[in-house]
N, C-alpha and C positions, 0 to 999 in steps of 0.2 A: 523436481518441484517440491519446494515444504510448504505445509500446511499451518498457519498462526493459530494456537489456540489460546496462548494466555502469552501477553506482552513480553514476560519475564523470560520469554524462553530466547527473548533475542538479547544478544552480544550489544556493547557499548555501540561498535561498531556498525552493526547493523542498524541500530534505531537513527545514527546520526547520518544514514545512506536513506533510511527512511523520512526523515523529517528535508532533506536535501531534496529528494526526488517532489516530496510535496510543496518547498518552494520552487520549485521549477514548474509543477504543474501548474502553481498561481499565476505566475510569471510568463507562462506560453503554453494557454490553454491551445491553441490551434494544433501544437504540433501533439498535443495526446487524445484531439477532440475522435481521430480512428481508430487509435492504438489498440482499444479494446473490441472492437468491431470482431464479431466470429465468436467470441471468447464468452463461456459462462462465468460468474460473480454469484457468490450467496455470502450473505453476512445476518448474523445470528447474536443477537446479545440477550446473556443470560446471563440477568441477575441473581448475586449474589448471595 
């Protein structure tokens, strides 16, 4: 598992698997509406 802490830390590659996964997610909310079910999430922004 990696941890994101500043955008930059991901590969061209990556970010274009990330913005791909989040058109998919707009596209067929149903199939990720469990995915996360069980799982913690924390998201932190700090300003600059």
């Amino acid at each position: 598992m990696r941890h994101l802490i500043d955008i930059m830390e991901l590969s061209v590659d990556e970010l274009q698997d990330l913005i791909q996964t989040a058109e998919d997610i707009i596209a067929r909310p149903e199939h990720y509406a469990e995915i996360c079910k069980g799982k913690k999430l924390a998201s932190c922004h700090c300003p600059r």
